[in-house]
C-alpha positions as CSV (number, residue, x, y, z in Angstrom):
1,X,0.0,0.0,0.0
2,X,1.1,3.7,-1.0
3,X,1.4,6.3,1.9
4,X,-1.7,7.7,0.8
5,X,-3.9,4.9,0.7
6,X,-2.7,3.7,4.5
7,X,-3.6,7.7,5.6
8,X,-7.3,7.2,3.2
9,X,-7.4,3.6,4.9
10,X,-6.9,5.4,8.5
11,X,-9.3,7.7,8.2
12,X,-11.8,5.9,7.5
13,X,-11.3,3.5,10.5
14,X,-11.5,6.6,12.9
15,X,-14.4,7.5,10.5
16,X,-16.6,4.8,11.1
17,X,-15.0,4.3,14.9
18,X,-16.4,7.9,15.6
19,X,-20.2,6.8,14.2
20,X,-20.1,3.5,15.8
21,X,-22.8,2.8,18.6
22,X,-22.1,0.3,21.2
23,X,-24.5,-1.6,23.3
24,X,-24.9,-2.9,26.2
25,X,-24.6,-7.0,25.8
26,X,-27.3,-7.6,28.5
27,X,-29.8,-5.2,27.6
28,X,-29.0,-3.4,24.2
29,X,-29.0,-0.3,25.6
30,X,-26.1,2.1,24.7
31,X,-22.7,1.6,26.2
32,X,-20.3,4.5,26.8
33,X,-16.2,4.1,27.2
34,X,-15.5,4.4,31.2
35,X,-11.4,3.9,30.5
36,X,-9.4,0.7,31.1
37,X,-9.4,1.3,34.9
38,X,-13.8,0.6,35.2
39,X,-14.7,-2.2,37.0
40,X,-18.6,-2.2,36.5
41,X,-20.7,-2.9,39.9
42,X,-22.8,-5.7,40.5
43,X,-26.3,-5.5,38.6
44,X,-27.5,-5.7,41.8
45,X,-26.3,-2.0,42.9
46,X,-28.8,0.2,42.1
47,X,-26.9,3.1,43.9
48,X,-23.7,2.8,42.4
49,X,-25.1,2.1,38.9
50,X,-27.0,5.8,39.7
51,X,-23.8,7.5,40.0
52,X,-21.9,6.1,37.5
53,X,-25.1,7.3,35.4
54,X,-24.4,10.9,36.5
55,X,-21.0,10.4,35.6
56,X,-21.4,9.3,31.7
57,X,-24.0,12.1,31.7
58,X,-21.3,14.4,32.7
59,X,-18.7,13.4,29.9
60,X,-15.3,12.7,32.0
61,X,-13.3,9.2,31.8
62,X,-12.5,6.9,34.8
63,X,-9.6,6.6,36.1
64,X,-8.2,4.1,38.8
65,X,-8.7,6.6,41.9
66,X,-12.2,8.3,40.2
67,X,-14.4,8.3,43.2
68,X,-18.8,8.3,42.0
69,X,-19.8,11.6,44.0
């Protein structure tokens, strides 16, 4: 491949990555990027699970000492 067509071929990875909805495998709702350091409650957690919606809601990533206030 030419220099150009690995840059074409690039962008259109981040392309479609950028468009691409994810969902949730349990209920196929959407699922949002919490960083590599998430460890996702128990179902279970009711409480916790509200936080962590007010965190997606607010747009930051999770990071190992992130704290749900």
């Amino acid at each position: 491949m030419t220099g150009e067509q690995l840059k074409a071929q690039s962008e259109e990875a981040k392309q479609f990555e950028d468009n691409r909805d994810y969902k949730c495998p349990d209920c196929g709702g959407p699922a949002f990027f919490m960083g590599i350091d998430f460890k996702a409650p128990p179902k279970s957690d009711i409480k916790t699970w509200k936080k962590v919606q007010k965190f997606i809601e607010s747009g930051k990533t999770f990071y190992r000492s992130t704290r749900f206030e």
